[in-house]
C-alpha positions as CSV (number, residue, x, y, z in Angstrom):
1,X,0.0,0.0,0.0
2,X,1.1,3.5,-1.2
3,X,1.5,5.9,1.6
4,X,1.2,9.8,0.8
5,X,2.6,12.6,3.7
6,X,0.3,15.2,4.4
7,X,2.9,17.9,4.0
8,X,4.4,20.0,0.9
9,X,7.4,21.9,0.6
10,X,7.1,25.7,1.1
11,X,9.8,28.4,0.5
12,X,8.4,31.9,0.4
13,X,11.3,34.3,-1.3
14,X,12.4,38.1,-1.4
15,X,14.7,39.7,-3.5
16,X,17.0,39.8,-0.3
17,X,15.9,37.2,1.9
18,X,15.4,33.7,2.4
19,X,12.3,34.6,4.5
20,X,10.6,31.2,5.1
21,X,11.5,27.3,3.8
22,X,9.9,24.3,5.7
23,X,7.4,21.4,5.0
24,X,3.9,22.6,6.0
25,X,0.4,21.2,6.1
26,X,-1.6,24.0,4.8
27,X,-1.0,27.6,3.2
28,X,-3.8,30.3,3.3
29,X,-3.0,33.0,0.9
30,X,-5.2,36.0,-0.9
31,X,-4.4,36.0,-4.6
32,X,-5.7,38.3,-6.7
33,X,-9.1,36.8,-7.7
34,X,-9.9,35.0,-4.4
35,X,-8.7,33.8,-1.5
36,X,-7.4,30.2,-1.0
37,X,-5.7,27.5,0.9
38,X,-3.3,24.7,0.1
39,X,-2.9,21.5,0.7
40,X,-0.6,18.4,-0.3
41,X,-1.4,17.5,-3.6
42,X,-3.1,20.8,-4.8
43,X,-3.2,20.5,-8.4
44,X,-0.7,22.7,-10.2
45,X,-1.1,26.4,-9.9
46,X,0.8,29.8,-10.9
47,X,-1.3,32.9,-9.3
48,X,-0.2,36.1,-7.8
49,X,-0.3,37.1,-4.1
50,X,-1.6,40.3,-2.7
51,X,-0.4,42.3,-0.2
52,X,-1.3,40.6,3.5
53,X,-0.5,37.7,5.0
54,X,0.6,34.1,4.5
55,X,-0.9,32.2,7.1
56,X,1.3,29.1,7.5
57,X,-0.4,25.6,8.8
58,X,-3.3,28.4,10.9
59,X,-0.4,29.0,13.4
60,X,1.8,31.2,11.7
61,X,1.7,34.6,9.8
62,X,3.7,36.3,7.1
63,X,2.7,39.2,6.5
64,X,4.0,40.4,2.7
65,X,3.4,42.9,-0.4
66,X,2.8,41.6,-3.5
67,X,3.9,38.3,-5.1
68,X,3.9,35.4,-7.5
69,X,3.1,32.1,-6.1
70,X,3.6,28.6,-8.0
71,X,3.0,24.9,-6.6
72,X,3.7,22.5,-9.0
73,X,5.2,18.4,-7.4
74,X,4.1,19.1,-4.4
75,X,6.1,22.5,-3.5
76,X,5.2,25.9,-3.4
77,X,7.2,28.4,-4.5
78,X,6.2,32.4,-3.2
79,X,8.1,35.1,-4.5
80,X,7.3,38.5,-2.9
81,X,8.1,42.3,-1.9
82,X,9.1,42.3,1.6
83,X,6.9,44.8,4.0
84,X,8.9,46.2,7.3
85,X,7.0,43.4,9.1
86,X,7.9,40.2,6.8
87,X,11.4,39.3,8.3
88,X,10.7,40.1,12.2
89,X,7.6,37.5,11.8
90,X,9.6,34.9,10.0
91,X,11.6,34.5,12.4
92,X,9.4,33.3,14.7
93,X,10.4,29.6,16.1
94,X,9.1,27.5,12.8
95,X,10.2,29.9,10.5
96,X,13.6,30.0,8.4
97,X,16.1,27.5,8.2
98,X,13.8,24.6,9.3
99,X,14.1,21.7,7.2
């Protein structure tokens, strides 16, 4: 029997940062025609990211400016403009640098 983990790979970028790269459960995001979360498995997806936050597995919050977001095999990619609050919250305990 095939087993499948509940997780994905996330890594959310800036131009100058590293500001967040873990394996979460979910991702709650607000693009630019709705809002949405995802979850392992999501089928593929390139959308943009407006300016709020990431909210990282309901626990966690990024907030960021605008982005570009693509999950495709089971990992997210989010590239976006920094705000003056993006690094202080990612580095919150489950934040950068956890693998």
């Amino acid at each position: 029997m095939v087993k499948f983990k509940d997780t994905f790979r996330c890594v959310i970028l800036s131009p100058k940062n590293l500001i967040f790269q873990s394996n979460v459960k979910s991702l709650y995001i607000i693009g630019d025609r709705s809002e949405y979360e995802l979850l392992a498995y999501h089928y593929p997806l390139i959308g943009l990211v407006q300016r709020g936050d990431i909210i990282i597995d309901w626990k966690q919050r990024i907030p960021v400016g605008s982005g570009i977001l693509r999950f495709f095999a089971n990992e997210c990619t989010i590239l976006v403009e920094e705000t003056e609050k993006t690094f202080s919250a990612a580095q919150q305990p489950q934040a950068a640098g956890k693998h």
